[in-house]
Legacy VTK file of the C-alpha trace (Angstrom):
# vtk DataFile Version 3.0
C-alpha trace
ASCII
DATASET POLYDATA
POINTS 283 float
-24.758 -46.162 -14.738
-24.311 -42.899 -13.665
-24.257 -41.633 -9.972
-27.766 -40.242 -9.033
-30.362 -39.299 -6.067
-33.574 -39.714 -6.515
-36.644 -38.061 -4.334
-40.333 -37.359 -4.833
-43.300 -39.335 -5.433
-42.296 -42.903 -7.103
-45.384 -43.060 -9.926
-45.918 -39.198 -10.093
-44.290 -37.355 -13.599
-40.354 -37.751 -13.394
-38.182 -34.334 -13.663
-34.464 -35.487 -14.607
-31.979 -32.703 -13.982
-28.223 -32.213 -15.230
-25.814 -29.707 -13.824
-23.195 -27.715 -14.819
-19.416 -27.564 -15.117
-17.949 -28.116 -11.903
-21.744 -29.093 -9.827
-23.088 -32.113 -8.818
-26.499 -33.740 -8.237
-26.632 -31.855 -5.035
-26.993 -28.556 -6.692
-30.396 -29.126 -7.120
-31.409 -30.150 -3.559
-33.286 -26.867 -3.000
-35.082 -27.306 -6.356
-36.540 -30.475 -5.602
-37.094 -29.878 -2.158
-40.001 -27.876 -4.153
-40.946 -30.556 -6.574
-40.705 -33.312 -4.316
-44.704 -33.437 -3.003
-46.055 -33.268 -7.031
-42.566 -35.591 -8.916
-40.409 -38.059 -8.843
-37.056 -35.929 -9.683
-33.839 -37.657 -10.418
-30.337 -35.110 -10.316
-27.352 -36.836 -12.346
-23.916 -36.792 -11.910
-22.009 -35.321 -15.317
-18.873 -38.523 -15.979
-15.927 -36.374 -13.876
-18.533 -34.515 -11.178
-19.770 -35.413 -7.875
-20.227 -39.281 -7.590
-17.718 -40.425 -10.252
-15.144 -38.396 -7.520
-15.497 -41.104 -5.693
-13.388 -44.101 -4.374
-16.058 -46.799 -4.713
-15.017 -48.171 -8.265
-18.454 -50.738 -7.872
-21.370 -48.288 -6.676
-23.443 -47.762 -3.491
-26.724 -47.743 -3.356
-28.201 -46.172 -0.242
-31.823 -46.196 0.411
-33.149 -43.652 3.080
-36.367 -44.919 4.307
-39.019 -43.008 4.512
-38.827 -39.867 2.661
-38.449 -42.018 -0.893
-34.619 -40.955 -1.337
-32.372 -43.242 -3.381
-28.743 -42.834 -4.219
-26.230 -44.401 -6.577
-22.504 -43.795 -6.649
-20.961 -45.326 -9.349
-16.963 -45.605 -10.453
-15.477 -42.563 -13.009
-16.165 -42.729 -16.377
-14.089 -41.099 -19.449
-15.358 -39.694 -22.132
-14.430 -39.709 -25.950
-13.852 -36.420 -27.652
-16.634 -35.461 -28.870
-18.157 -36.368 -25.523
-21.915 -35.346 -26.006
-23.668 -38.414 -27.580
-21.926 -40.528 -24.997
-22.885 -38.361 -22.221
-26.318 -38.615 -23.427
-26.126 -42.450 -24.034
-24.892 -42.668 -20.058
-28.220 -40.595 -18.619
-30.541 -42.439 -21.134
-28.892 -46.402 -19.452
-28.916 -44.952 -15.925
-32.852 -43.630 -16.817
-33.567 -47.086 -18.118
-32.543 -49.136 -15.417
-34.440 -46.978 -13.116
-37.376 -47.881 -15.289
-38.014 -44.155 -16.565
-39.204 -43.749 -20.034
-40.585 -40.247 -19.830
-39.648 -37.317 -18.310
-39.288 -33.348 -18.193
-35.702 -32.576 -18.662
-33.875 -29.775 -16.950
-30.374 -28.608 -17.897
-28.483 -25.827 -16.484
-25.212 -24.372 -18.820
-23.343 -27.812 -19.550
-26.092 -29.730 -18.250
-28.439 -27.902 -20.808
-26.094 -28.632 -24.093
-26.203 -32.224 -22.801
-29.718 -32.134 -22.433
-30.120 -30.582 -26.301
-27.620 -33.531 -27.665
-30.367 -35.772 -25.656
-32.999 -35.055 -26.398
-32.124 -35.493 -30.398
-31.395 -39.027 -29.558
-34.290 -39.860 -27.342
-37.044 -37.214 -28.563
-39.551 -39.773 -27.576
-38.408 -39.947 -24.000
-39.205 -36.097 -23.268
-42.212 -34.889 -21.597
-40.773 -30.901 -21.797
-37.558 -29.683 -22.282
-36.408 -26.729 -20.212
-32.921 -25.373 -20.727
-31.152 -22.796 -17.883
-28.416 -20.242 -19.384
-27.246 -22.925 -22.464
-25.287 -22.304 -25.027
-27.134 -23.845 -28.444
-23.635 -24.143 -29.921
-21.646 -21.966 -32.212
-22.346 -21.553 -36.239
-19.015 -20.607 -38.031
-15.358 -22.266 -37.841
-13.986 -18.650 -36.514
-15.901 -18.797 -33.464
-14.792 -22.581 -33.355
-11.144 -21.893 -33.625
-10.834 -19.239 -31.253
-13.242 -21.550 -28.476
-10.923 -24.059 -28.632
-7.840 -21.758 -28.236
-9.792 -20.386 -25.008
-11.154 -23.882 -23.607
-7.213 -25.172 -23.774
-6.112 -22.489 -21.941
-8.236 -23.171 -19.212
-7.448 -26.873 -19.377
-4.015 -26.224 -18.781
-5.085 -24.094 -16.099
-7.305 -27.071 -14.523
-4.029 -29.204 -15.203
-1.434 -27.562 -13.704
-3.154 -25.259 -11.002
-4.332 -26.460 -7.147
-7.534 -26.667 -7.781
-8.701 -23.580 -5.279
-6.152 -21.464 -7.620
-8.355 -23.018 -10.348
-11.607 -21.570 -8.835
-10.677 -18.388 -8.034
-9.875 -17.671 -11.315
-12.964 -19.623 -13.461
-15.162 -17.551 -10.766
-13.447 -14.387 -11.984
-14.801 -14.103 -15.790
-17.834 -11.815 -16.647
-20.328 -14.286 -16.602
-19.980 -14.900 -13.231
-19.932 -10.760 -12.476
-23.322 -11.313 -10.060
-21.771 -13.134 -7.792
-20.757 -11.238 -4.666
-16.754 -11.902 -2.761
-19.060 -14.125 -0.417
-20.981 -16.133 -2.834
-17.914 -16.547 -4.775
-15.991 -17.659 -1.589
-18.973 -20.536 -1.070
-18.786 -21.604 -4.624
-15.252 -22.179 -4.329
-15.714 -24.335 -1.154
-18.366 -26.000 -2.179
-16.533 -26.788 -5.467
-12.788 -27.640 -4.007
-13.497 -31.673 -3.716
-13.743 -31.951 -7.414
-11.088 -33.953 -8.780
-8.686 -31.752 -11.487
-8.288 -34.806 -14.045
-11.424 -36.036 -14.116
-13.019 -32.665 -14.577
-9.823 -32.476 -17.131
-11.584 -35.133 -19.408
-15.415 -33.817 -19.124
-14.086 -29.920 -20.023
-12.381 -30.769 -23.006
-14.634 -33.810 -24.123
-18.069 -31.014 -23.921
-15.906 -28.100 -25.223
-18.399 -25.532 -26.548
-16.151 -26.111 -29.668
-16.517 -29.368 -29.953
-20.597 -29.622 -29.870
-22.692 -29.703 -32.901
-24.834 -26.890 -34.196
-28.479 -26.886 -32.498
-29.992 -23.953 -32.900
-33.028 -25.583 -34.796
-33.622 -28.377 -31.627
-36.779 -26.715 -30.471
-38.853 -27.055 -33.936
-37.526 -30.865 -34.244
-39.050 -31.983 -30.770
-42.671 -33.174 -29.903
-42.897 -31.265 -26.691
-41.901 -27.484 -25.918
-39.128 -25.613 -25.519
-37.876 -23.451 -22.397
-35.463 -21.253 -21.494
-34.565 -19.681 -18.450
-32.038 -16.795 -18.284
-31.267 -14.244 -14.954
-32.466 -10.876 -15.879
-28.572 -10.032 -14.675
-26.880 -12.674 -17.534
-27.341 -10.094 -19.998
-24.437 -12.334 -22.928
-26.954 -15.288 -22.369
-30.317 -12.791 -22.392
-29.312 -11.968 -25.719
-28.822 -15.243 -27.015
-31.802 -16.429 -26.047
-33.854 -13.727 -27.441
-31.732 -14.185 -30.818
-32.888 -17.885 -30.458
-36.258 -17.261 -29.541
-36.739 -15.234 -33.086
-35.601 -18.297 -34.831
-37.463 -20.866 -32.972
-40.296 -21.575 -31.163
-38.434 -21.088 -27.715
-40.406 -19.833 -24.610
-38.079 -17.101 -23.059
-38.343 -17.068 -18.988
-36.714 -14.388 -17.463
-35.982 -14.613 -13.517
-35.141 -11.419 -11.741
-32.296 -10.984 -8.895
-30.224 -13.877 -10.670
-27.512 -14.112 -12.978
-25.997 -16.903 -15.068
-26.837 -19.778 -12.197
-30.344 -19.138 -11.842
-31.311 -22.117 -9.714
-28.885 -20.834 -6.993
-29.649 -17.296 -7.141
-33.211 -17.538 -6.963
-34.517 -21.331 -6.370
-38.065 -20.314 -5.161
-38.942 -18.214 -8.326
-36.880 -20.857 -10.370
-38.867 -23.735 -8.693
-42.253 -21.802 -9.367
-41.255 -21.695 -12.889
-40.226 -25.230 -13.227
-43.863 -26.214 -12.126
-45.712 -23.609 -14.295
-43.770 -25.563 -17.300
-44.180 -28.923 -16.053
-48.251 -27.812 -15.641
-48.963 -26.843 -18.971
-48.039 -30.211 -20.196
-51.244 -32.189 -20.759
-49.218 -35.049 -19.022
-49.484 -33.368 -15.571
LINES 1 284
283 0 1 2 3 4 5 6 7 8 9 10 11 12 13 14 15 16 17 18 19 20 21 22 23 24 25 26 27 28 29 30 31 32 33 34 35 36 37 38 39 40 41 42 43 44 45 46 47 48 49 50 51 52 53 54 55 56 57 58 59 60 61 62 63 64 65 66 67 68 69 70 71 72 73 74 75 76 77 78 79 80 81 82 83 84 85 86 87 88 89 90 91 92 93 94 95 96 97 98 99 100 101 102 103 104 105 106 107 108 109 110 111 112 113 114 115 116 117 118 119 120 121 122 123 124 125 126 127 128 129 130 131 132 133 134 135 136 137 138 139 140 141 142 143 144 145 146 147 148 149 150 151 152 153 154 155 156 157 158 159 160 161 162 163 164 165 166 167 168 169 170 171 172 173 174 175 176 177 178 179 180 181 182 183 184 185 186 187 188 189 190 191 192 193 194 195 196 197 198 199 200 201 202 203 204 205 206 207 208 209 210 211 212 213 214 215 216 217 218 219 220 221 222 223 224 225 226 227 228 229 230 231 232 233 234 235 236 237 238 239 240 241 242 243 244 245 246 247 248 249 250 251 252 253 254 255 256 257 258 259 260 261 262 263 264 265 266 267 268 269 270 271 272 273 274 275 276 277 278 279 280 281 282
C-alpha cells in the first residue's frame, strides 16, 4: 500500500487526491480542511514522496481519535520505467484495502497525469474526474525527444546537487514565475526532506516523455471531466483551452493563482472542488 491520511465523514462520497512532483499528502491539508464536514477525502503519497521518505520499512498506522483521521506510512517503493500503470495499480490496492470503490479523483500536475493513466484502468471506480494544471501528454516523437533530453538534465541535477541547490533552481523555471522570493523560500523548506534518489526514480519513471498520449480521456469516461488552471499559468491556460475544443473538458479558471492552484488560492479552489463534486447525481 501506499502511505495515506484519511479525514472526513467515513460513509459520506470519498474525494482521493494525488500531488505533484516533489509534494506530499499534506499538501492538501487546507483543501480538505474544507471538504472534511460533506467527504471522506483520502491524500496519497506518489512511490518516492512524503511517506515512502520514511524509515519505517513495515508501515504505521496511527489513528487520531476523534476527528476521524487515519494515517498509513508505508516502506519506498520503485517504479518501472514506464511508471504510470504501476503508479495507478499502487492507488487502486491502497483504495481497495481501505474498502473504497468509488470516488471523485483530484490530481494536481503529476498527480493529474497519474490520475488520467487511472482512471483508463479503473473507469468504473470514478465518481468525477477533476484534473489541476496536467499535462495530457505530448503527440509527436520531436516533442518526445527533446522532453527526454530536458527531464535528464534535471535528473542529473536531482543526482548530483544538495537537494536545496536542487530547489532553488526547479523553483526558478517560468512556470513557477507567480511565485514571490518568499513563497519560493517556503516551498523550498517545505520541500528540503525529500529524499534525492527516491524522487530520482519517480521523475524519470513519470517523465512527461515517457507517458502515453491522452488527449481523448475525457470522451472515454462515464463521468465528467475538469480542469482547473490559475488565470496566471497562462502555458497550461492554453492547453487546456486547446483541449477543451477537442473534448468535452469543463475549463475552471481560478484567479490570483498560478500553476499550483490549491496553494495559491485553496478557498476558491475548495469552492470549486464542491461545485464539481455537487453536480454529480451521486452527491
Amino acid at each position: 500500500m501506499l502511505s495515506y491520511r484519511c479525514r472526513g465523514q467515513i460513509g459520506s462520497p470519498a474525494v482521493v487526491l494525488l500531488h505533484g512532483f516533489l509534494g506530499s499528502k499534506e499538501d492538501w491539508n487546507e483543501i480538505i480542511e474544507q471538504l472534511a464536514d460533506d467527504f471522506f477525502c483520502i491524500s496519497i503519497d506518489l512511490p518516492g514522496h512524503g511517506g515512502h521518505c520514511s524509515h519505517n520499512s513495515h508501515g504505521d498506522t496511527t489513528q487520531a481519535s476523534g476527528n476521524n483521521q487515519l494515517d498509513f506510512t508505508s516502506q519506498s517503493l520503485e517504479l518501472p520505467t514506464p511508471g504510470f500503470n504501476r503508479c495507478a495499480e499502487l492507488i487502486h490496492t491502497t483504495l481497495e484495502q481501505l474498502n473504497i470503490s468509488q470516488y471523485h479523483l483530484v490530481g494536481y500536475s503529476l498527480g493529474g497525469r497519474i490520475a488520467l493513466h487511472l482512471a483508463r484502468l479503473y473507469p468504473q471506480a470514478l465518481l468525477s474526474l477533476c484534473l489541476e494544471s496536467c499535462h495530457p501528454g505530448l503527440q509527436n516523437q520531436a516533442d518526445r525527444v527533446a522532453r527526454k533530453a530536458n527531464d535528464l538534465a534535471w535528473a542529473s541535477k536531482l543526482e548530483t546537487l544538495s537537494i536545496r541547490d536542487f530547489l532553488s533552481l526547479w523553483y526558478q523555471q517560468a512556470v513557477f514565475s507567480d511565485l514571490t522570493e518568499a513563497e519560493r523560500a517556503k516551498l523550498i523548506d517545505k520541500r528540503a526532506d525529500n529524499r534525492p534518489l527516491q524522487l530520482l526514480n519517480c521523475y524519470l519513471a513519470t517523465s512527461l516523455a515517457e507517458q502515453q498520449d491522452l488527449w481523448d480521456t475525457p470522451s472515454c469516461l462515464p463521468v465528467d471531466c475538469h480542469f482547473i488552471a490559475g488565470h496566471q499559468d497562462h502555458k497550461f491556460m492554453a492547453l487546456a483551452k486547446r483541449w477543451q475544443q477537442q473534448q468535452p473538458l469543463s475549463l475552471h479558471c481560478i484567479e490570483a493563482s498560478g500553476h499550483n492552484v490549491h496553494l495559491a488560492a485553496p478557498e476558491a479552489f475548495a469552492e470549486q472542488l464542491k461545485t464539481i463534486f455537487a453536480s454529480n447525481s451521486n452527491f
